[in-house]
N, C-alpha and C positions, 0 to 999 in steps of 0.2 A: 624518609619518614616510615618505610614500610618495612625498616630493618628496627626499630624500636614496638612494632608492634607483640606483643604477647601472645599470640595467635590461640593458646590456649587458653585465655581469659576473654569468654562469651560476650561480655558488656563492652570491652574495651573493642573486642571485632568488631561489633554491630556500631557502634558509635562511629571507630574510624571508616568503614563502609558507607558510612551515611552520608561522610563530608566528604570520601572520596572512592565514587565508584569503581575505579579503575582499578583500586590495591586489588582487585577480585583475579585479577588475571595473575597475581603474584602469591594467591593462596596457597593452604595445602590443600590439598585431593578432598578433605575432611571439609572444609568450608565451602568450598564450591561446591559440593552434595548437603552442604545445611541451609533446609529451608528457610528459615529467619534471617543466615546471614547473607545468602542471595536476593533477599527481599530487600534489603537493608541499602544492598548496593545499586537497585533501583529503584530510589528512591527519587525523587526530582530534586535535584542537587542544583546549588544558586549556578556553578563555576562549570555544571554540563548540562543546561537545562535545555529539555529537546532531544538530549542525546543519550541520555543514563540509562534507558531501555536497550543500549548496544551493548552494555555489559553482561545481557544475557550469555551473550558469546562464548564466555566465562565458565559459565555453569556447565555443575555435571550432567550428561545425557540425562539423567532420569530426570534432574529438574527443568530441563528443556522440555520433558514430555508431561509435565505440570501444569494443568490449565489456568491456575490461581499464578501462576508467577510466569508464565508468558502472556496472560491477558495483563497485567500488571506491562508488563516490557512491551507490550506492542501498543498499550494504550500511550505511552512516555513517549513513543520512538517506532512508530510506522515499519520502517526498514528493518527491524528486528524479528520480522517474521522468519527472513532468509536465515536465521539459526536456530529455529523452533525446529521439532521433532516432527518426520511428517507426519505421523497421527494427528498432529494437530494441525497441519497445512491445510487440511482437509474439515475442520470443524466452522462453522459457517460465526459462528458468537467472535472466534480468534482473527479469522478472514474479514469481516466485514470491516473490524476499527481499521487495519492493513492499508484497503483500497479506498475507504473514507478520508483514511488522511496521508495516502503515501502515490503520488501518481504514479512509482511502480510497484507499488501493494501486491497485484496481481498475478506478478513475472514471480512469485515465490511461492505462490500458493499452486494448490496438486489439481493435476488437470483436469479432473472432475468438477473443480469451480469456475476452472475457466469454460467450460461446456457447459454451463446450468443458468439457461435463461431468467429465469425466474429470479436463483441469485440476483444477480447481474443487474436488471431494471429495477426489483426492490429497494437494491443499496442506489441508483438513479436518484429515483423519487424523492430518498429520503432528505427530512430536513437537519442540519447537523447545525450545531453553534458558529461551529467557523467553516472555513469553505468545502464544499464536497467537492472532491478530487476524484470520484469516480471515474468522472467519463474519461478522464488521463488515464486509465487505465484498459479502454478499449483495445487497443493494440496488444495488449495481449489474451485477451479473449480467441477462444477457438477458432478457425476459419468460418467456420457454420454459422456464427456468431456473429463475426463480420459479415456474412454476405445475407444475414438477415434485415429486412428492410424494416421493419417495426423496432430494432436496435439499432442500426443506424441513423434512423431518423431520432431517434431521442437520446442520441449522443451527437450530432452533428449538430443539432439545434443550440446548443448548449456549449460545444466547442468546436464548432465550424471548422479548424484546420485539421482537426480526428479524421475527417474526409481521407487524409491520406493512408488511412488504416483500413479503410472500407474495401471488399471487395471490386473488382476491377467491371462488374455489372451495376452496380449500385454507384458508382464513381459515373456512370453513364445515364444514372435517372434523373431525370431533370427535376423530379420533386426532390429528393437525396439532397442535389446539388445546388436548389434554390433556397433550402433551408438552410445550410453547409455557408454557403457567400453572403448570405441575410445576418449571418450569424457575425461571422469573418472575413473579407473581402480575400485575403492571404490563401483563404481555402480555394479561390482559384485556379491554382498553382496543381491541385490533385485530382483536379474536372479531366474528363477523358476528352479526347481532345474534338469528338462530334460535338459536343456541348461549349466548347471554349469559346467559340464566338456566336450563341446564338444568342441573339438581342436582350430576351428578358434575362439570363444570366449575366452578361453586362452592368444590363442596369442593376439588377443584385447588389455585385460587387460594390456603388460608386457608394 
């Protein structure tokens, strides 16, 4: 299909782009640095839907470092952060859709978001249309971050088995570990082990 394309006929690009994200990886150099026809190709396509945002991958560096067509690619496809430019690993508007809808949103964004509390519980609290995936994203939060107990407790509450991401102090506080097994009985399994058999974390569990 991609051997009858015209490539120098702009309409005829953007349309076959449209129906199929993929010819992007078979452009010339000139299309994957044009903005309209790297839009084109993430587009939410019936035959990649969820996935058309990977076509960033594609694009020329400059338009990885685009905040109009990697918010566009990471809103489509979460996991398309991992080929955004880092200037933008680091912008908090590109980051947040990432770990809102990718439970490892996180592991790609620049370490400075993984250290920024505030970040972090913001995107928590907030309410999203479809599920929030944040707290899957605890485990890659900073260590500092893990062994903070006002972050662990409102990630554990919410997915009880994250317990095993938490610091190896806070795995040993019985409040930590009572919210953590109330949550998920499975989170058990990441209780340090002075707490594993003390009675009210049992009953927790059952």
């Amino acid at each position: 299909m991609n051997k009858k394309i015209d490539w120098s006929n702009k309409k005829e690009v953007i349309q076959a782009l449209i129906l199929d994200g993929m010819l992007l990886s078979e452009a010339p150099d000139e299309i994957k640095d044009d903005k309209e026809s790297v839009m084109a190709a993430l587009e939410l396509q019936v035959m990649s839907e969820g996935v058309s945002g990977q076509f960033l991958e594609f694009a020329s560096d400059r338009l990885k470092a685009d905040k109009e067509v990697v918010m566009k690619a990471v809103k489509e496809t979460p996991s398309a952060l991992y080929d955004v430019d880092d200037s933008l690993k680091k912008d908090k508007d590109v980051v947040s859709i990432a770990v809102l809808g990718d439970s490892g949103g996180l592991s790609h964004a620049d370490d400075s978001l993984k250290a920024d509390k505030d970040f972090f519980m913001d995107l928590m609290n907030r309410s999203t249309e479809f599920e929030n995936l944040t707290g899957y994203n605890f485990k890659s939060l900073h260590e500092s971050l893990r062994g903070d107990k006002e972050v662990v407790m409102a990630v554990v509450s919410v997915y009880g088995s994250q317990l095993e991401y938490a610091s190896d102090s806070l795995r040993a506080d019985k409040e930590v570990v009572l919210a953590a097994v109330e949550n998920d009985s499975w989170a058990l399994e990441y209780v340090d082990k002075s707490l594993q058999k003390d009675p009210d974390i049992i009953k927790a569990a059952e």
